[in-house]
TORMAR-966944 format. One record per atom (N, C-alpha, C): atom name; x, y, z; residue number from 1; residue in one letter. Coordinates in steps of 0.001 Angstrom, whole numbers. Layout:
! TORMAR-966944
NODE atom    east   north      up   n res
NODE   CA       X       Y       Z NUM   A
...
This chain:
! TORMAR-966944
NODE atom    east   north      up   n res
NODE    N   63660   87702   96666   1   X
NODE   CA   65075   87455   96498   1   X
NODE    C   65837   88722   96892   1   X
NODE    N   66506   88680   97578   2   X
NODE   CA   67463   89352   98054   2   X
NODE    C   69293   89412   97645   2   X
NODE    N   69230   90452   96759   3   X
NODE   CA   70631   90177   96475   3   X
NODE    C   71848   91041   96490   3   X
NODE    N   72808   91251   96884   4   X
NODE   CA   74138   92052   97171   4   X
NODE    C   75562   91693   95832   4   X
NODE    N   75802   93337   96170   5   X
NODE   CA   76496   93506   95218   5   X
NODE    C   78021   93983   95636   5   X
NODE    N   79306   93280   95619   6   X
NODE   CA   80465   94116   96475   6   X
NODE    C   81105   93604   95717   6   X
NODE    N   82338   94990   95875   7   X
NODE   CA   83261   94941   94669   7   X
NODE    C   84203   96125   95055   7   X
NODE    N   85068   95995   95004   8   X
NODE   CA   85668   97622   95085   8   X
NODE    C   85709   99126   94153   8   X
NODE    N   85973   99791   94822   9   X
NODE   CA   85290  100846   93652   9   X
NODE    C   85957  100900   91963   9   X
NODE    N   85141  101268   91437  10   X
NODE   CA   85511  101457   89449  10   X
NODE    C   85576   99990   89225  10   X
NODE    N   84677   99075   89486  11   X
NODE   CA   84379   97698   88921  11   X
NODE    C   82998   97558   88464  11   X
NODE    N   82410   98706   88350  12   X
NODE   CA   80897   98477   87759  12   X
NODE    C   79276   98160   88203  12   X
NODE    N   79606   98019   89807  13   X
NODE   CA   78443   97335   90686  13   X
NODE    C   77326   98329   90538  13   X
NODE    N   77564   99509   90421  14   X
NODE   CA   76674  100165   90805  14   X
NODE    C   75376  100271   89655  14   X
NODE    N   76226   99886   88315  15   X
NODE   CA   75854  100029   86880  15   X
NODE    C   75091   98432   86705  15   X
NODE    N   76081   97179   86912  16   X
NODE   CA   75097   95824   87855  16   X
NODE    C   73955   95816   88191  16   X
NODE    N   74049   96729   89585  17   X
NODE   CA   72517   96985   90290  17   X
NODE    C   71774   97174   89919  17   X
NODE    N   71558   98720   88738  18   X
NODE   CA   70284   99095   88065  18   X
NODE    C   70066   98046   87013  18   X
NODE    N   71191   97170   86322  19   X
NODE   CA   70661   96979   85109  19   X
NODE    C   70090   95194   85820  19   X
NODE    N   70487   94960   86846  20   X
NODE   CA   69602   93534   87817  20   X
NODE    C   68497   93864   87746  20   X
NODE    N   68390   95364   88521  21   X
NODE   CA   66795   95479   88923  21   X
NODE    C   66299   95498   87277  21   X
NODE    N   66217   95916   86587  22   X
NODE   CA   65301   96525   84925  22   X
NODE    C   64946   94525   84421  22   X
NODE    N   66539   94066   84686  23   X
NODE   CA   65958   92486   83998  23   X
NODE    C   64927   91758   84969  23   X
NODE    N   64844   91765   86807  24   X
NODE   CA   64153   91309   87491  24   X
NODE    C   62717   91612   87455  24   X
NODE    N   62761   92919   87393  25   X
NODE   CA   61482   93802   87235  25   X
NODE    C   61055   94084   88401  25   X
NODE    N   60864   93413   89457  26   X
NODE   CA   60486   93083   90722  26   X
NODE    C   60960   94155   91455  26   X
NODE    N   63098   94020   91018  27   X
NODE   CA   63186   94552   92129  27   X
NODE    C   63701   95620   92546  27   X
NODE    N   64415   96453   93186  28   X
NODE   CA   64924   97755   93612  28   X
NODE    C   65842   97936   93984  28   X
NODE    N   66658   99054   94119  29   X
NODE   CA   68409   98954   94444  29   X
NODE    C   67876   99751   95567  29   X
NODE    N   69097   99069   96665  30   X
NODE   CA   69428  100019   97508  30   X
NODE    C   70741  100690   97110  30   X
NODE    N   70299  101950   97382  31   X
NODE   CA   71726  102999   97124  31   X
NODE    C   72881  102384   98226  31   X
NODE    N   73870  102399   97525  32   X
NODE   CA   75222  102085   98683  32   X
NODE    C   75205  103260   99662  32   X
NODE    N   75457  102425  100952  33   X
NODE   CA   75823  103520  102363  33   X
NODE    C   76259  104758  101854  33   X
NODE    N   77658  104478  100885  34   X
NODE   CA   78097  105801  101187  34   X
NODE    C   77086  107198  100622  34   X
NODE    N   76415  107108   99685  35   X
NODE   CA   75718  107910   99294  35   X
NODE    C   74862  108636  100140  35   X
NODE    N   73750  107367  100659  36   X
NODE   CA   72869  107313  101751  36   X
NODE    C   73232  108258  103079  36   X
NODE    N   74717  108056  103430  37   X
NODE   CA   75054  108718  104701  37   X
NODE    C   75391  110169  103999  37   X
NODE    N   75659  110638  102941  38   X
NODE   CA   76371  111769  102312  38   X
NODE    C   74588  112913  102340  38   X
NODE    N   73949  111918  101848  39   X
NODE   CA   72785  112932  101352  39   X
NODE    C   71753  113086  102957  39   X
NODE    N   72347  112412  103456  40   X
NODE   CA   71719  112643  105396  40   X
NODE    C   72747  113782  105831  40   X
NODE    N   73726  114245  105641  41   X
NODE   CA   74905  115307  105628  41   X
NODE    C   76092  114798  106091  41   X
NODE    N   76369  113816  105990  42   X
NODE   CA   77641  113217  106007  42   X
NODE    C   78655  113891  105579  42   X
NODE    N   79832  113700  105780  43   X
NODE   CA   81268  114375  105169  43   X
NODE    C   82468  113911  105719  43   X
NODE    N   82629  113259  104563  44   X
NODE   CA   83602  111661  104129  44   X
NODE    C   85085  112681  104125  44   X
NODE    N   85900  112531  104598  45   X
NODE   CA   87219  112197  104411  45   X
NODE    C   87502  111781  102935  45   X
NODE    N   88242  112507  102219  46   X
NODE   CA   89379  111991  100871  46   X
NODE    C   90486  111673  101377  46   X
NODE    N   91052  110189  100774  47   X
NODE   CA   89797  109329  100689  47   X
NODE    C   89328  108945  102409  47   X
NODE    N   88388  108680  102163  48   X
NODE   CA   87499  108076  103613  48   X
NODE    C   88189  107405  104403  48   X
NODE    N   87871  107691  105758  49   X
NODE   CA   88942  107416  106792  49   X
NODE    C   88412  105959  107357  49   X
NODE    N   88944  105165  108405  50   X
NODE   CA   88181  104123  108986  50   X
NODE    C   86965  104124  109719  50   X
NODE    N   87083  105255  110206  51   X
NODE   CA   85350  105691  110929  51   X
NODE    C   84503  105316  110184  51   X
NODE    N   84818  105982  108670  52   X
NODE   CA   84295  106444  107490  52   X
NODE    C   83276  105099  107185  52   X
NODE    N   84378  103846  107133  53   X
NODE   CA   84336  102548  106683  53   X
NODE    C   83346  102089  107435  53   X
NODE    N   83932  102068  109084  54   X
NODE   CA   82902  101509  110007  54   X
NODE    C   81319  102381  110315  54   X
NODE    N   81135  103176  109968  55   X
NODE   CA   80016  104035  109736  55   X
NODE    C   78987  103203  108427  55   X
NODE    N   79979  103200  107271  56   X
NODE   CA   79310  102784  106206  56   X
NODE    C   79138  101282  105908  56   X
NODE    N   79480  100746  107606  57   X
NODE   CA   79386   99096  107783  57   X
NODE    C   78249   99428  108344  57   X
NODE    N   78032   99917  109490  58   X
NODE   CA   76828   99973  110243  58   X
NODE    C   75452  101077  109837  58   X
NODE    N   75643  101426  108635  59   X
NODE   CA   74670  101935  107775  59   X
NODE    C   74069  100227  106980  59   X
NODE    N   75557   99491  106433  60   X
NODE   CA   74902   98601  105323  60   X
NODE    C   74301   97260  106117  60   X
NODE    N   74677   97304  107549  61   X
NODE   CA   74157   96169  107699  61   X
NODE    C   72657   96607  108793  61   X
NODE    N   72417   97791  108588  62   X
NODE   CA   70967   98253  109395  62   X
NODE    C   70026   98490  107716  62   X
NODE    N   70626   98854  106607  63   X
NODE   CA   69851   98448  105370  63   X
NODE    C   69423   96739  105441  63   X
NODE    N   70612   95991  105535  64   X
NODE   CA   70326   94553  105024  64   X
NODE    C   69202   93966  106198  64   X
NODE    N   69199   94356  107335  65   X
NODE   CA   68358   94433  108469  65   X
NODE    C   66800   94852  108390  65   X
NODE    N   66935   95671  107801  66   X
NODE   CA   65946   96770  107434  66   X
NODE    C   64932   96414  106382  66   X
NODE    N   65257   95982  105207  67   X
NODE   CA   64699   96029  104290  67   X
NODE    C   63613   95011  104237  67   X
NODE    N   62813   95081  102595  68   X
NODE   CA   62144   94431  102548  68   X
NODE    C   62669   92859  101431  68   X
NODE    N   61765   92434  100861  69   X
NODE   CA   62408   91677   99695  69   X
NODE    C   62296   91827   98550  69   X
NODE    N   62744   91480   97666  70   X
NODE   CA   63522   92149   96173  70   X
NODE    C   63678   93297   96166  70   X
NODE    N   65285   93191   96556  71   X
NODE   CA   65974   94206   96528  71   X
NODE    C   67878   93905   96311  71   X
NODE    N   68078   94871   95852  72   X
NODE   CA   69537   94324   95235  72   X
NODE    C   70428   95581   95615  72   X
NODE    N   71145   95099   96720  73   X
NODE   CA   71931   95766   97401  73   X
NODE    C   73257   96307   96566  73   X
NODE    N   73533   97307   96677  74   X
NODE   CA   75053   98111   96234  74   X
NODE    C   75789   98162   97376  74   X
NODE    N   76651   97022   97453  75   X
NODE   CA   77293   97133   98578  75   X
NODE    C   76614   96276   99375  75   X
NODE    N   77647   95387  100399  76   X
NODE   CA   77044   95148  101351  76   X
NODE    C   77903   94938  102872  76   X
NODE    N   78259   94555  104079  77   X
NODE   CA   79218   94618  105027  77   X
NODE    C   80363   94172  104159  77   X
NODE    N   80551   93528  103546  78   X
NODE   CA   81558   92410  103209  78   X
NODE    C   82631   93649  102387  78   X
NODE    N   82125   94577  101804  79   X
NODE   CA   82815   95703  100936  79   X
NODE    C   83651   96582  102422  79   X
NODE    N   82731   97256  103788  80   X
NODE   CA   83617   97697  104520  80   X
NODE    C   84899   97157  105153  80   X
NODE    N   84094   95552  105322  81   X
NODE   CA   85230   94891  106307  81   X
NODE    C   86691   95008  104958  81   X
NODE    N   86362   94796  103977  82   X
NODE   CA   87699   94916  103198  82   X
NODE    C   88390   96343  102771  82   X
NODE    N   87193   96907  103064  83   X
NODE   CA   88262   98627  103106  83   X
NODE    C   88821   98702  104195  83   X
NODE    N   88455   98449  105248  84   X
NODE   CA   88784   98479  106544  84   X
NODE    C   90482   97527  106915  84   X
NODE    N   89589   96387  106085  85   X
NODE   CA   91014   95562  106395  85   X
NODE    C   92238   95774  105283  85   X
NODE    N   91956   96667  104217  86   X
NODE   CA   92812   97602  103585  86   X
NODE    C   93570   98454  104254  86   X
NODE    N   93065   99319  105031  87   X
NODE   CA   93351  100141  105757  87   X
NODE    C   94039   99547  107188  87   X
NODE    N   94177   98751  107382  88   X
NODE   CA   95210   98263  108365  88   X
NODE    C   94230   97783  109787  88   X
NODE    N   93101   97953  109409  89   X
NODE   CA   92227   97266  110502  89   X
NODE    C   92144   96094  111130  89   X
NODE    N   92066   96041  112369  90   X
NODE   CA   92323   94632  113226  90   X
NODE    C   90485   94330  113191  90   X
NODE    N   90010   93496  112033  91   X
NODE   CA   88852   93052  112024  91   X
NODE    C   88111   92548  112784  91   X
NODE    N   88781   91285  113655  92   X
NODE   CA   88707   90661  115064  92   X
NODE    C   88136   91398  116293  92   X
NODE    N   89283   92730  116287  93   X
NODE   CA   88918   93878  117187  93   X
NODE    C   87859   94720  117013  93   X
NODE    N   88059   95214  115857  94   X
NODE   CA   86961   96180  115315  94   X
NODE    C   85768   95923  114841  94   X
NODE    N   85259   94536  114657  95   X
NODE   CA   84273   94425  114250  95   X
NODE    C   83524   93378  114975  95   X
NODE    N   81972   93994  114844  96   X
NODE   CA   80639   93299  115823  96   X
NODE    C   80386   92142  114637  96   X
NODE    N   81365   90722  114857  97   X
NODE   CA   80924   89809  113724  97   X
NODE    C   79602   89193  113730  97   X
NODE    N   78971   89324  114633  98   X
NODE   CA   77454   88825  115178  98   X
NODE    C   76653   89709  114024  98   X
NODE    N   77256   90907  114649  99   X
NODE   CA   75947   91718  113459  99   X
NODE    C   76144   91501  112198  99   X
NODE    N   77367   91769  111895 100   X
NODE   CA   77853   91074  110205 100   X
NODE    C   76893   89965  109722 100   X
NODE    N   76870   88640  110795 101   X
NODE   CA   76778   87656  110476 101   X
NODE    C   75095   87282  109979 101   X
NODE    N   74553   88296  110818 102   X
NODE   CA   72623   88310  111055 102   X
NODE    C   72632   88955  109838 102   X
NODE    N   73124   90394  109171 103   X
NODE   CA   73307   90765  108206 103   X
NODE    C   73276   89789  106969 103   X
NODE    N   74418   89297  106760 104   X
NODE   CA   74911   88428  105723 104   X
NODE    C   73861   87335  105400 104   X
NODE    N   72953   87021  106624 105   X
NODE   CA   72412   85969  106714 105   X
NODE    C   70810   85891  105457 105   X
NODE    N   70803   87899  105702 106   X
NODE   CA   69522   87979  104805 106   X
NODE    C   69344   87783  103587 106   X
NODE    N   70417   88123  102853 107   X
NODE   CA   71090   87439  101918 107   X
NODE    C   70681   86419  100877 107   X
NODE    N   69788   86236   99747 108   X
NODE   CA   70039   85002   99182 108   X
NODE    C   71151   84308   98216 108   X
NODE    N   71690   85505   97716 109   X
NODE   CA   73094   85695   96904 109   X
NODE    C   74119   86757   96740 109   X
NODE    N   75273   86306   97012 110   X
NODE   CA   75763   87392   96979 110   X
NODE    C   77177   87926   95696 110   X
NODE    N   77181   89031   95137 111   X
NODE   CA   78009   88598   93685 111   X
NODE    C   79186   89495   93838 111   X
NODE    N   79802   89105   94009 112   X
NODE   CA   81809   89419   93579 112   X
NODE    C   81746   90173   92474 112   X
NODE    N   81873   91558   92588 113   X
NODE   CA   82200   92151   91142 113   X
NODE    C   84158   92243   91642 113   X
NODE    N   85119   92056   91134 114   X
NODE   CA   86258   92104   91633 114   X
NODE    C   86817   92774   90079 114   X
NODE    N   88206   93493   90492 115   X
NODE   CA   89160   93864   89509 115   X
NODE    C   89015   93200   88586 115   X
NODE    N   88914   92957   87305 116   X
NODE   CA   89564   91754   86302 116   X
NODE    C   89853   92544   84988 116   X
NODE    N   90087   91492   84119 117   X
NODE   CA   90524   92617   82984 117   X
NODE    C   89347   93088   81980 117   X
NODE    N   88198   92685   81998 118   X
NODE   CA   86435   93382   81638 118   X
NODE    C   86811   94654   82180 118   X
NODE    N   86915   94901   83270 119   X
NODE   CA   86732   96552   84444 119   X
NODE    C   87748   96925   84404 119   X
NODE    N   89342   96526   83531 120   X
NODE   CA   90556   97478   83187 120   X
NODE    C   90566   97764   82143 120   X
NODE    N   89506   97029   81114 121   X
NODE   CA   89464   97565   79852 121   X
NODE    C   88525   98274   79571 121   X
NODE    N   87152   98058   79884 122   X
NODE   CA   85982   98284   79485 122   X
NODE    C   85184   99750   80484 122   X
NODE    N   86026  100102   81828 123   X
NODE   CA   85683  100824   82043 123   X
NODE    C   86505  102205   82780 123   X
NODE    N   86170  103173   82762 124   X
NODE   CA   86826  104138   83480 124   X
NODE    C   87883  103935   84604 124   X
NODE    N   89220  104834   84370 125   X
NODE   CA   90239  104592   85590 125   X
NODE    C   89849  104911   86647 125   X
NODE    N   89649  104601   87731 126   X
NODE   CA   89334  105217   89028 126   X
NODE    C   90263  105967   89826 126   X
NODE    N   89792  106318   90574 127   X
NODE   CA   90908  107014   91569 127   X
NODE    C   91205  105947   92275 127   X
NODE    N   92529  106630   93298 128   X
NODE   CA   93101  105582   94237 128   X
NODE    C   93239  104184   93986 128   X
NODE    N   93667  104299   93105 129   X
NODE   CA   94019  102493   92396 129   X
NODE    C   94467  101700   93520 129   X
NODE    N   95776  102211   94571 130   X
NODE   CA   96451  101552   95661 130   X
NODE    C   95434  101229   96589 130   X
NODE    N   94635  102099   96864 131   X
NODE   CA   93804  101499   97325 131   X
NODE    C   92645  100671   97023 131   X
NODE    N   92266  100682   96186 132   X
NODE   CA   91608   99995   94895 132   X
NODE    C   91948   98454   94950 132   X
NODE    N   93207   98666   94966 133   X
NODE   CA   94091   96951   94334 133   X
NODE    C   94049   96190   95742 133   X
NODE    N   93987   97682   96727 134   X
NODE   CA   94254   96730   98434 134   X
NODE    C   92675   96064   98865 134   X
NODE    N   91469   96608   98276 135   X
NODE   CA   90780   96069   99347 135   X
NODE    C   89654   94946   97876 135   X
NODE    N   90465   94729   96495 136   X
NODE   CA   90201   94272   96183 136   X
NODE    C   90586   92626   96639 136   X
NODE    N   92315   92484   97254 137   X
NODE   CA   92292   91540   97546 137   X
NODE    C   91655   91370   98822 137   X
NODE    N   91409   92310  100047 138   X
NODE   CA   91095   92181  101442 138   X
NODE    C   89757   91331  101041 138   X
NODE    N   88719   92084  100024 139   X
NODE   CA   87538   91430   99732 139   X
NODE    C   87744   90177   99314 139   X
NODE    N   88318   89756   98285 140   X
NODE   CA   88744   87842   98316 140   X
NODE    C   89003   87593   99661 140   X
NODE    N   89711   87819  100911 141   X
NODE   CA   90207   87296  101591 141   X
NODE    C   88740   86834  102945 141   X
NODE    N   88268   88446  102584 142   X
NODE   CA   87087   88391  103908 142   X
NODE    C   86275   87452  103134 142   X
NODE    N   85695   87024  101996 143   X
NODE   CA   84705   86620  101553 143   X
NODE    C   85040   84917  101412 143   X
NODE    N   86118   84411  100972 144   X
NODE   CA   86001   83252  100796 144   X
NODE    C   87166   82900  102055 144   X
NODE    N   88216   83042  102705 145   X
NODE   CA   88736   83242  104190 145   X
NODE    C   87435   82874  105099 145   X
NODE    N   86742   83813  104941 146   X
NODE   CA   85884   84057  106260 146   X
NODE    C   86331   83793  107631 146   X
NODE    N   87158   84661  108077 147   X
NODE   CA   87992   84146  109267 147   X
NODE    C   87571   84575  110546 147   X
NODE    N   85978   85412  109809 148   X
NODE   CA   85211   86168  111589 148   X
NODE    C   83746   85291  111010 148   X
NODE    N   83469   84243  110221 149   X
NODE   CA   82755   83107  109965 149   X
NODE    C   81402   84387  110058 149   X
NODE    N   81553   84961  108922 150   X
NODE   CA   80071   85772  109168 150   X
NODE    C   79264   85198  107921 150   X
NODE    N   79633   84541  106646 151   X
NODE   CA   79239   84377  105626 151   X
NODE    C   78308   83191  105745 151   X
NODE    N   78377   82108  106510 152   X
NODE   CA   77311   80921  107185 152   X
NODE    C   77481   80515  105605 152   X
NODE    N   75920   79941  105093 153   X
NODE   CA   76066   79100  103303 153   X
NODE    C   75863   79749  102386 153   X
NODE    N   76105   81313  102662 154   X
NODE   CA   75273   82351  101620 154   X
NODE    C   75754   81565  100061 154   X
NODE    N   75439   81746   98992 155   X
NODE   CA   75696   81227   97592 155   X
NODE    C   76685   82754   97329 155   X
NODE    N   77351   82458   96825 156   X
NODE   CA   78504   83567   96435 156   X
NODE    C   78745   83376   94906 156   X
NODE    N   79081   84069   94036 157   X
NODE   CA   79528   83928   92223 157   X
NODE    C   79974   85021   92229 157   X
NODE    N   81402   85069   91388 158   X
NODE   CA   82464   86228   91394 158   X
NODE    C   82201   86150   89880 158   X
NODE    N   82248   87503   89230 159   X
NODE   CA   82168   88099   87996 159   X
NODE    C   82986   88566   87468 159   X
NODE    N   83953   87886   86381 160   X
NODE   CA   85096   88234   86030 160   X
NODE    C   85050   88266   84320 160   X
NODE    N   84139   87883   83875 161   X
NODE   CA   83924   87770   82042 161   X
NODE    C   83330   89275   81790 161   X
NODE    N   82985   89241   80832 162   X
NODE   CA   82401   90310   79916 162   X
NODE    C   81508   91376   80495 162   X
NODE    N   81380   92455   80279 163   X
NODE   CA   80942   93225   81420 163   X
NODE    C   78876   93255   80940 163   X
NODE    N   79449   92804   79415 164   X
NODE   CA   77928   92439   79022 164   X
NODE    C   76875   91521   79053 164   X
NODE    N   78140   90467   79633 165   X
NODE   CA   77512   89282   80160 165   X
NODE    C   76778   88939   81628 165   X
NODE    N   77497   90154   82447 166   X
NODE   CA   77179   90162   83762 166   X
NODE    C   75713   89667   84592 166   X
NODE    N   75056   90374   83961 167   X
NODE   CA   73525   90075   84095 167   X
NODE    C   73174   88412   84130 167   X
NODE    N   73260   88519   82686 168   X
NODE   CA   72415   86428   82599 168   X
NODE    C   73822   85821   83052 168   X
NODE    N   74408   86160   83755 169   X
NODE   CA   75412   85427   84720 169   X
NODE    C   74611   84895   86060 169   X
NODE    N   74437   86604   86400 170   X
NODE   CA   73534   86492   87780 170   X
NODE    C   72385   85846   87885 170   X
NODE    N   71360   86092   86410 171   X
NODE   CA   70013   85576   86290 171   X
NODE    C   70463   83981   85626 171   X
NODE    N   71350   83540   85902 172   X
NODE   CA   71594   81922   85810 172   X
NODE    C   71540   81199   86890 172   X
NODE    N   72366   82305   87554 173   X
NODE   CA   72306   81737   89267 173   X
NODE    C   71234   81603   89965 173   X
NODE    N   70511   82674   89583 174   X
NODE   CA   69102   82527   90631 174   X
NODE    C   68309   81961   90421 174   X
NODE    N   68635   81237   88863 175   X
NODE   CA   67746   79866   88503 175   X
NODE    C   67617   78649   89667 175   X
């Protein structure tokens, strides 16, 4: 099983990921791009520029490419295309939807951690909220929109209840 995790930042995915893998047992996180490209010597722009984005698209979709199975992605294309399309990006233009799409395809589920009021109450303020709030909606838009049709029948579930519930949310689904 193969599963992805996108959300915009200070919504909890990353905290998701480890505590998926511990209930699966099976399986393993991949670290999100941005890390991945930082500890190869990367050096991100505050905040991160569009390169930045499209770099850390074509990092996540040569992971989702890459990998093996059970594994539970932090992040996956679907998180750049919405920073990107935060950032004023012509998606159409800028983006190889083919590769997105082979990407997306590996996929057996994929989970919406989005803004809600669990992740305004329950957890730390983040930085850059404006941007925060922008590519939280870009991500609704790229994900259920799908207007560069990269998503094909992936199973999708957005996580908006209890931040303690999160888990046997996910492990319901993959029933």
């Amino acid at each position: 099983m193969r599963i992805g995790v996108s959300g915009p930042h200070g919504t909890g995915k990353t905290t998701l990921v480890d505590d998926l893998c511990t209930a699966l047992g099976d399986h393993v996180a991949m670290e999100e791009p941005y890390h991945l490209l930082e500890d190869e010597g990367h050096e991100f722009a505050h905040p991160p520029s569009p390169s930045d984005y499209r770099m850390q698209l074509t990092r996540s979709i040569d992971a989702l490419n890459n990998s093996y199975e059970n594994v539970v992605f932090d992040r996956t294309p679907m998180d750049f295309l919405a920073y990107l399309a935060a950032c004023g990006a012509d998606l159409d233009e800028e983006v190889d939807a083919d590769a997105v799409r082979a990407a997306m395809a590996g996929l057996d589920l994929l989970v919406l951690v989005p803004i809600s009021g669990a992740t305004e109450k329950d957890l730390p303020e983040p930085e850059m909220l404006g941007l925060r709030a922008a590519v939280n909606e870009s991500l609704i838009e790229v994900v259920y929109a799908d207007d560069l049709e990269v998503m094909g029948d992936l199973r999708v579930i957005e996580l908006a209840g209890p931040l303690d519930q999160r888990v046997d949310v996910v492990l319901a689904a993959l029933r």
